[in-house]
TORPA-4810 file (N, C-alpha, C, O; in nm, 3 decimals):
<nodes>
NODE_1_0.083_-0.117_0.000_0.000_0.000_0.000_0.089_0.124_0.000_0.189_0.140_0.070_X
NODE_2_0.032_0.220_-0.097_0.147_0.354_-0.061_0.097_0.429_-0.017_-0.014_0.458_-0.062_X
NODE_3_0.153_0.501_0.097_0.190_0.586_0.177_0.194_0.732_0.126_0.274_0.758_0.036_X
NODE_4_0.127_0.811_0.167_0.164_0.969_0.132_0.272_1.050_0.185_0.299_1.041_0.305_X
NODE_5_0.330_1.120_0.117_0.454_1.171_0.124_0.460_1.285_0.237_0.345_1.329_0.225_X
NODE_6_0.492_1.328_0.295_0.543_1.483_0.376_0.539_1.591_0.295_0.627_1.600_0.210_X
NODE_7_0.467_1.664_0.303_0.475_1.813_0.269_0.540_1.903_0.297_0.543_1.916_0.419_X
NODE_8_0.618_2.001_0.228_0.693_2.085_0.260_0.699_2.228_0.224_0.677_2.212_0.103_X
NODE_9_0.710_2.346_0.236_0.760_2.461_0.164_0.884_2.515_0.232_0.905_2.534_0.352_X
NODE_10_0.949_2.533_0.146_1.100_2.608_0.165_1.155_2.680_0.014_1.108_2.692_-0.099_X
NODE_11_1.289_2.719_0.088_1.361_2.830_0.014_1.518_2.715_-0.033_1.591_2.641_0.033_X
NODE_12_1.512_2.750_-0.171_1.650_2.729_-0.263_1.726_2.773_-0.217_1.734_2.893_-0.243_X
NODE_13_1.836_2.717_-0.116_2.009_2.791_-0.062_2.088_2.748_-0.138_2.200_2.795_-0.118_X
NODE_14_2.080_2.645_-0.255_2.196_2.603_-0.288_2.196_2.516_-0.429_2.221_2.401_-0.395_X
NODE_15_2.184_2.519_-0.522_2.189_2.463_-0.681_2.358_2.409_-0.723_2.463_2.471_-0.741_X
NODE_16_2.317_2.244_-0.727_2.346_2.144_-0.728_2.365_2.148_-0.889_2.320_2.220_-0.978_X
NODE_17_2.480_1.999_-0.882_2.453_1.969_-1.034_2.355_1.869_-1.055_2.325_1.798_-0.959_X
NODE_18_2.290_1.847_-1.188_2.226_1.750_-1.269_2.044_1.786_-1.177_1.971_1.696_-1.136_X
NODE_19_2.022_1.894_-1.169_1.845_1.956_-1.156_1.866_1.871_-0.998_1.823_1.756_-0.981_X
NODE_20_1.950_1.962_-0.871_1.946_1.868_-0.786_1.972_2.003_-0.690_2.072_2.071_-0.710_X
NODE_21_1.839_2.050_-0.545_1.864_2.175_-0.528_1.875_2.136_-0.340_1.831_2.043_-0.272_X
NODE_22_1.947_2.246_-0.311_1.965_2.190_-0.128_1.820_2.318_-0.090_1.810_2.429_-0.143_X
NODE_23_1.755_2.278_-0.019_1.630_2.325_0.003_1.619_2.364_0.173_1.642_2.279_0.260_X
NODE_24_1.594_2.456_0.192_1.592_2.534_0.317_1.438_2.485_0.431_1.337_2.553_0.451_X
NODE_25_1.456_2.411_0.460_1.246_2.370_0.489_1.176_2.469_0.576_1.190_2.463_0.698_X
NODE_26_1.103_2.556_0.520_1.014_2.680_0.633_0.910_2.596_0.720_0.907_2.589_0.843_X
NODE_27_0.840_2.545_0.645_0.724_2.483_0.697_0.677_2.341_0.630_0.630_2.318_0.519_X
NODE_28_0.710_2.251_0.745_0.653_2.064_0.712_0.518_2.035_0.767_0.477_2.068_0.878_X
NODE_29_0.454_1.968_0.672_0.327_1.912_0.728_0.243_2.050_0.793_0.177_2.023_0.893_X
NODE_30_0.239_2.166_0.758_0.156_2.211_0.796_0.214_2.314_0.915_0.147_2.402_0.969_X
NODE_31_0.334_2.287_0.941_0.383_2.369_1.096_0.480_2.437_1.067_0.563_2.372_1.003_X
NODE_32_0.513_2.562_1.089_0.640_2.585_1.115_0.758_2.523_1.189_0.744_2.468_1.298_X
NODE_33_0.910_2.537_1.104_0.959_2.491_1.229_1.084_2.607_1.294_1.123_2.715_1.249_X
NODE_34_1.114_2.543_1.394_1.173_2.589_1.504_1.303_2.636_1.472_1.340_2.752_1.456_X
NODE_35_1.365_2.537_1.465_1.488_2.517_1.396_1.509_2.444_1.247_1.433_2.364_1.192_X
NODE_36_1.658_2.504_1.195_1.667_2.554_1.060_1.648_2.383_0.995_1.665_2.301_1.085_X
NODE_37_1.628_2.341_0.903_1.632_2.196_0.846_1.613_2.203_0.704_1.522_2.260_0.644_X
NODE_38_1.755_2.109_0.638_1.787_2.127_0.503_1.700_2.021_0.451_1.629_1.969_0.537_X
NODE_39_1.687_1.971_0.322_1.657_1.858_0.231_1.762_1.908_0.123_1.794_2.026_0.110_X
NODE_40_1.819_1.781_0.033_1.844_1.788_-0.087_1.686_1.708_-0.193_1.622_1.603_-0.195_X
NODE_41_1.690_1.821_-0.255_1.551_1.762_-0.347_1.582_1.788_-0.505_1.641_1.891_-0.537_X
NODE_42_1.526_1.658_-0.638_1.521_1.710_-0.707_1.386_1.739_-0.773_1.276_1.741_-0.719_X
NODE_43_1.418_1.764_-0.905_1.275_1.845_-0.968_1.152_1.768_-1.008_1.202_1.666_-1.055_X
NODE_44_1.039_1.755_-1.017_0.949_1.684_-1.041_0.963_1.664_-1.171_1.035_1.742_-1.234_X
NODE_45_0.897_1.554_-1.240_0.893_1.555_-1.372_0.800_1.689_-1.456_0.839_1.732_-1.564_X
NODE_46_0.723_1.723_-1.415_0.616_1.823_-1.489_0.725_1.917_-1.444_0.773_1.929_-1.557_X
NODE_47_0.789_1.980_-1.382_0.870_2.114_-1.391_0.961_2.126_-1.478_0.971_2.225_-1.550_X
NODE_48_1.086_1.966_-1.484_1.115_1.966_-1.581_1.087_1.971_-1.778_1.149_2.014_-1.875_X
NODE_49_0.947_1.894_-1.750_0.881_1.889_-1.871_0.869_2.051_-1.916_0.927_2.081_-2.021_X
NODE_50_0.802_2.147_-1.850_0.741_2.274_-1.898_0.858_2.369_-1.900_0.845_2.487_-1.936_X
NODE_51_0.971_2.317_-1.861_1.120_2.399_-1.894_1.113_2.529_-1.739_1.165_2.639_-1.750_X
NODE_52_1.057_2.495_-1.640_1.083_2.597_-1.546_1.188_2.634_-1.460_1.177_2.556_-1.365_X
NODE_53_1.264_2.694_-1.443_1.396_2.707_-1.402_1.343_2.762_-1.238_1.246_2.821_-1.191_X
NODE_54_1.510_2.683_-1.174_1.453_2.733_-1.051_1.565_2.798_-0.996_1.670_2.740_-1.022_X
NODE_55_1.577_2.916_-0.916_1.720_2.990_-0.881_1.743_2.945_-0.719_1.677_2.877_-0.640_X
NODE_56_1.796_2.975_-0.715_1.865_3.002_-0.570_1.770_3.154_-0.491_1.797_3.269_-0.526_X
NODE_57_1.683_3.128_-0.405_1.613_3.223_-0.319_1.452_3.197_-0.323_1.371_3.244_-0.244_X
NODE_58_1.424_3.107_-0.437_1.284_3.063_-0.460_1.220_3.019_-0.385_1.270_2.927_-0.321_X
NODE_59_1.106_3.053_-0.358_1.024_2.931_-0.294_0.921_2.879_-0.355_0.831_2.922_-0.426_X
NODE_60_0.978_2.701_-0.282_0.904_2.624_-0.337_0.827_2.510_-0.216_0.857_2.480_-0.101_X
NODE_61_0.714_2.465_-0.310_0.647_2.378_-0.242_0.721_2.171_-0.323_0.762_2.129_-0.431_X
NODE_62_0.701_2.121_-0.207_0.753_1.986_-0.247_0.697_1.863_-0.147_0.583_1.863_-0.100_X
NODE_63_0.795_1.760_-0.125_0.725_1.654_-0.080_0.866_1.559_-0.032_0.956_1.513_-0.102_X
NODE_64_0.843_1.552_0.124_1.027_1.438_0.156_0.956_1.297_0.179_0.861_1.268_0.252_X
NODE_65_1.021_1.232_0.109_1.019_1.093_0.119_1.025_1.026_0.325_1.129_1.045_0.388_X
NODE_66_0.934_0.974_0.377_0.907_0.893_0.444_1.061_0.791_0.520_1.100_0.750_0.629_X
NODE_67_1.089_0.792_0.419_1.215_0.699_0.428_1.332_0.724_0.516_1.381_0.654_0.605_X
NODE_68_1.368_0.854_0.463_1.476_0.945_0.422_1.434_1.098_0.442_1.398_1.160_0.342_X
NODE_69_1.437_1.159_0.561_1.371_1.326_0.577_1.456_1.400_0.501_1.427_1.511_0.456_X
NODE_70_1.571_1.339_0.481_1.675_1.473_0.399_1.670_1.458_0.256_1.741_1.537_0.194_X
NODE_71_1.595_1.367_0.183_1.553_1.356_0.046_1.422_1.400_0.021_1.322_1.360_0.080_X
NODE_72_1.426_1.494_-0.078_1.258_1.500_-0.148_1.260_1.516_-0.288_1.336_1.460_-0.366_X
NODE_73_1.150_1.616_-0.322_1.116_1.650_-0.435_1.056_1.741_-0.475_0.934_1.725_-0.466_X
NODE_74_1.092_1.853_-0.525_1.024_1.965_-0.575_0.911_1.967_-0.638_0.919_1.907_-0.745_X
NODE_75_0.759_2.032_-0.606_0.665_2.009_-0.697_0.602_2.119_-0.811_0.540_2.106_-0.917_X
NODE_76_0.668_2.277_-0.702_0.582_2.346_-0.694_0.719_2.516_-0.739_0.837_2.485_-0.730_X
NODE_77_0.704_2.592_-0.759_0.798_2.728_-0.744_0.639_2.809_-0.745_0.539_2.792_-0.815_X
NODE_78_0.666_2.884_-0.657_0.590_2.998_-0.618_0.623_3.143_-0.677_0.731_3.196_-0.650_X
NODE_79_0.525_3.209_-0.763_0.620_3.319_-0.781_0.570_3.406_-0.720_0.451_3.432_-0.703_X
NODE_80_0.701_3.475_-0.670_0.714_3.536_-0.554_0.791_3.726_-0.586_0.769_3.840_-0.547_X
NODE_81_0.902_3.639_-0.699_0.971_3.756_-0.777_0.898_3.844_-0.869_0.922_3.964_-0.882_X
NODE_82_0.808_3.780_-0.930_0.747_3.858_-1.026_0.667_4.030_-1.007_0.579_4.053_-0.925_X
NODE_83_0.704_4.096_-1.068_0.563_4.201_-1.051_0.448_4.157_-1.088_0.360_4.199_-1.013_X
NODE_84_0.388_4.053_-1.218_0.238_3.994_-1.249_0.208_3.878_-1.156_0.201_3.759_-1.188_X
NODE_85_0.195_3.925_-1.050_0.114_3.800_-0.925_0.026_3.697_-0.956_0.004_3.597_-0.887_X
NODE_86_-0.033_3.736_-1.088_-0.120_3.598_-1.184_-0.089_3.503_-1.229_-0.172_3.433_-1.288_X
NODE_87_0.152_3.567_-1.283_0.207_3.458_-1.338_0.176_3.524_-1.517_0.086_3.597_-1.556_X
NODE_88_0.301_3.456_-1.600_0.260_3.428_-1.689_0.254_3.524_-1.755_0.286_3.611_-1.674_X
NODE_89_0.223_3.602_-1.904_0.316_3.703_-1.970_0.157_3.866_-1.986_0.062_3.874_-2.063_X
NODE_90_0.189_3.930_-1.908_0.123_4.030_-1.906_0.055_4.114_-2.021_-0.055_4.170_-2.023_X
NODE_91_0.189_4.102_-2.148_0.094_4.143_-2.258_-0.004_4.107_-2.400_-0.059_4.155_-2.499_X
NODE_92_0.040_3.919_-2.285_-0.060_3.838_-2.378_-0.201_3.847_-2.361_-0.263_3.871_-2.257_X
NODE_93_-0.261_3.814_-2.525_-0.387_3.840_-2.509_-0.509_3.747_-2.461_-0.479_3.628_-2.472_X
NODE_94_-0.633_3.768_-2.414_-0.684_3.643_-2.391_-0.772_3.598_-2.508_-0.799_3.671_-2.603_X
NODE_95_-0.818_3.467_-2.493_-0.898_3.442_-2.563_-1.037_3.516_-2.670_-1.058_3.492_-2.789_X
NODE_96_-1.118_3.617_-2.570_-1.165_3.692_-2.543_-1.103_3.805_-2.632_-1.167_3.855_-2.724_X
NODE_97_-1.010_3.831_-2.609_-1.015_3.958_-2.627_-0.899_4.005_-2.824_-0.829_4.098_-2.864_X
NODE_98_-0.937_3.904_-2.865_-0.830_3.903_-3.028_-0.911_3.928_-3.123_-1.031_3.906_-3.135_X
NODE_99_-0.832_3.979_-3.193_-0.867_4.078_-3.288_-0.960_3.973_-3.381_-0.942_3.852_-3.400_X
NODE_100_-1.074_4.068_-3.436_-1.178_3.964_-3.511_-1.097_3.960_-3.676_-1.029_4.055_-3.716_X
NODE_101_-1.122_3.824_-3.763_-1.045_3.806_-3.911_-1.214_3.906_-3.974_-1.324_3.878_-3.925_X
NODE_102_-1.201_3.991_-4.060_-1.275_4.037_-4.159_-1.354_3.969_-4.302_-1.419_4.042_-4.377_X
</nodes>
């Protein structure tokens, strides 16, 4: 039977080689913690798939393996940097709103 994973959000301190990031953990399962606690995690497959890059200061949401607390997996980057808080390219148009063919 499988088991659900640990939840996590933290901050990128440190970019690794081969998509492999040392991860700062803010908050597990729901709690803050107390004291500071690393994971090395790498990237999910869908992050890699959609080409999303991740820096050093990001935060991200992920998931540590059961097994092993200092292994996980990235699921999630939050954007945090951006000025468009929606995400995604500001002077694209929507559906809605393109020019009609004559």
């Amino acid at each position: 039977m499988k088991q659900e994973n640990i939840q996590f959000v933290g901050i990128i301190v440190e970019d690794k080689s081969n998509s492999i990031f040392e991860v700062e953990l803010i908050e597990v399962a729901g709690r803050e913690l107390e004291a500071t606690m690393t994971a090395t995690c790498t990237i999910s497959g869908k992050i890699r798939i959609n080409g999303i890059r991740l820096n050093v200061g990001d935060k991200v949401q992920g998931e540590l393996s059961l097994y092993d607390m200092s292994k996980g997996r990235i699921l999630y980057r939050y954007n945090v940097h951006s000025d468009n808080p929606g995400g995604g390219n500001p002077n694209r148009r929507d559906k809605n709103n393109r020019k009609k063919k004559k």
